[in-house]
C-alpha positions in Angstrom: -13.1 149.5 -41.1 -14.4 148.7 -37.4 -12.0 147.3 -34.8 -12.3 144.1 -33.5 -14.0 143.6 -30.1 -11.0 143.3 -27.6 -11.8 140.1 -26.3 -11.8 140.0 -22.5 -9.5 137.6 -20.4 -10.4 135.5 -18.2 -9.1 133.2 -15.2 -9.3 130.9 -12.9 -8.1 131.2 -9.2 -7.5 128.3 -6.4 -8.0 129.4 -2.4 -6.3 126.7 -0.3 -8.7 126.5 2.3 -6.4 125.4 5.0 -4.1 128.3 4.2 -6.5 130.6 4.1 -6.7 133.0 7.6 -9.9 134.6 6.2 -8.3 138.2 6.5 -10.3 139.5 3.9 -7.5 141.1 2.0 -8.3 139.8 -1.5 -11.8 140.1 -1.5 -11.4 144.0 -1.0 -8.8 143.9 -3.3 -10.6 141.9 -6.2 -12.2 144.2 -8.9 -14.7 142.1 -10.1 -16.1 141.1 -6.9 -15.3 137.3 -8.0 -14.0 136.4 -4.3 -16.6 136.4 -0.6 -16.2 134.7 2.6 -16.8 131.0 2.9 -20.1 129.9 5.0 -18.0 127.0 6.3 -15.1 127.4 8.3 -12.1 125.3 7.7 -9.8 122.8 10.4 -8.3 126.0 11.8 -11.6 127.5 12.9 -11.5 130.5 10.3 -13.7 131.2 7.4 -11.5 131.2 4.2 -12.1 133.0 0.8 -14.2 131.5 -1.7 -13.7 131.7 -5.1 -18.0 132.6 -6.0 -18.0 134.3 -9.3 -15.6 132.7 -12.0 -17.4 134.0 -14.6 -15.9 137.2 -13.8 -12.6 136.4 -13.2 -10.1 138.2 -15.4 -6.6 136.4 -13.9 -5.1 139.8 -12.5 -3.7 138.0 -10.1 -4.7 141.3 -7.6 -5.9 138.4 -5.3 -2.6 136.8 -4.8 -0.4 139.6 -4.8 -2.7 140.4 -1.8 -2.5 137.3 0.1 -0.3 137.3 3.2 -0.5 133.4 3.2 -0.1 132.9 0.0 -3.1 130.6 -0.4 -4.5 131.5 -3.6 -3.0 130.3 -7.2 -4.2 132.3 -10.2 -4.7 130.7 -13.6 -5.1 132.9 -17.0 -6.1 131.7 -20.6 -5.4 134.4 -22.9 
């Protein structure tokens, strides 16, 4: 009998933008390549992260656990 298809998680992040110091740290860190730098900066004069490609998202939570400001919340549906 086959095995079932493991079905792949996925998530859902939210960048504060006014938090955000633009450091860079969670896009390096984010496997999937879901997170890039914003074209706008934000009232502080830096360019935050910008959530691009939820489709990818898995909800590690890499992203976060990266985040010196703590700007980004991470959301996972099992």
């Amino acid at each position: 009998m086959p095995k079932a298809a493991k079905k792949e998680k996925k998530g859902k992040i939210i960048i504060n933008r006014e938090l955000c110091k633009g450091c860079k740290y969670c896009i390096t860190a984010c496997p999937k390549g879901s997170i890039v730098v914003d074209k706008r900066f934000n009232s502080m004069g830096y360019f935050p992260a910008h959530f691009e490609h939820p489709e990818k998202c898995t909800g590690c939570a890499i992203c976060a656990q990266m985040c010196p400001e703590i700007a980004i919340e991470v959301w996972r549906e099992e």
